[in-house]
N, C-alpha and C positions, 0 to 999 in steps of 0.2 A: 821474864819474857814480856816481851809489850803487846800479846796479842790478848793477856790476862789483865795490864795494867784496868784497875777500877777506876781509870780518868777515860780512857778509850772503852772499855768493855761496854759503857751504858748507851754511848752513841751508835756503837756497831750492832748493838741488839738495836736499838730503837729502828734505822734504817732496813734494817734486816727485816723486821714486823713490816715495816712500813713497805718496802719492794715485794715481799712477798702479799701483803693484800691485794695493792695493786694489779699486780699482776693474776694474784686470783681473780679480782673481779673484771680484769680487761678479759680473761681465759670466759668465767661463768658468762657475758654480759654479749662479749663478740663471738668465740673460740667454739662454745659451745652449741650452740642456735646453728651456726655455720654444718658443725658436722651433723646435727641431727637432721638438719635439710638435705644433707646429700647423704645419709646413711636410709632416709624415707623416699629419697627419690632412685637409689640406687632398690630399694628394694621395691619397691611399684615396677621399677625396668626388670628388676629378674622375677618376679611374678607373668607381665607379657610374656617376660622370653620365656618363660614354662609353659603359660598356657598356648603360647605360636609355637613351640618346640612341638607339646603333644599332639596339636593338628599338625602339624609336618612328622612324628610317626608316625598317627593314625592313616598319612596318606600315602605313606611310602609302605606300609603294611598294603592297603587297601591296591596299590601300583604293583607289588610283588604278587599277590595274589591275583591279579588282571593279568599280569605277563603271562604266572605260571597258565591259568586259564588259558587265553589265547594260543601260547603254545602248546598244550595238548590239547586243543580244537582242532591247529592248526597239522599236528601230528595224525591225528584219527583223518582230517577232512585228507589228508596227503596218501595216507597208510587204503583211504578207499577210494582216491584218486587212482592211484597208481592201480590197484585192482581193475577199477573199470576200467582203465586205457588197456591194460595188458588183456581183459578181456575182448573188450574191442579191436584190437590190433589179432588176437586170436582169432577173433570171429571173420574180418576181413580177409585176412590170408584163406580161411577155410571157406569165404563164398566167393571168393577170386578165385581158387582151384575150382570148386564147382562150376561156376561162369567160365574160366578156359577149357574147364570138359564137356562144359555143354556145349560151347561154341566149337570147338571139334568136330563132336559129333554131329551139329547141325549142320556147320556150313555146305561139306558138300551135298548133303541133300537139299539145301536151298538154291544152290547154284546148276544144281540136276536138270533141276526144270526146265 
């Protein structure tokens, strides 16, 4: 087999060594520095986007609880809205008959005279 011949085996080791350091130290020297800047800048970004995430639930918490608020202000302020008009609108009807039976009975004694 010529992949064993002892005239080629020494140079294909030696090159073999030799490509592989290389290459290790182009990896440790460029390869490496490279990812660990973008493996520290990728984690400084998802720390903001945690700490901007948690002020955007705290605030959509703090928004749900303001809606719910407002609408049941809104319900109560409606719920004795509607009371008071229906009272009023009762009350009106009831001193509008009064004021028609008054004026009834007054007018022809005003006009008597």
């Amino acid at each position: 087999m010529p992949q064993l011949d002892k005239y080629i085996f020494i140079p294909t080791v030696f090159w073999l060594v030799l490509l592989f350091l290389f290459f290790y130290f182009l990896v440790l020297r460029q390869g490496l520095p490279t990812i660990f800047k973008i493996l520290r800048y990728r984690n400084k970004f998802l720390m903001e986007y945690n700490v901007s995430l948690d002020i955007i639930e705290k605030e959509v918490v703090l928004l749900k609880e303001a809606s719910l608020n407002f609408d049941n202000s809104f319900i109560g302020i409606y719920k004795i809205l509607a009371d008071d008009v229906s009272r009023i609108i009762d009350d009106s009807f009831f001193f509008s008959s009064i004021a028609v039976s008054y004026t009834h009975l007054t007018l022809p004694t005003i006009y008597s005279v």
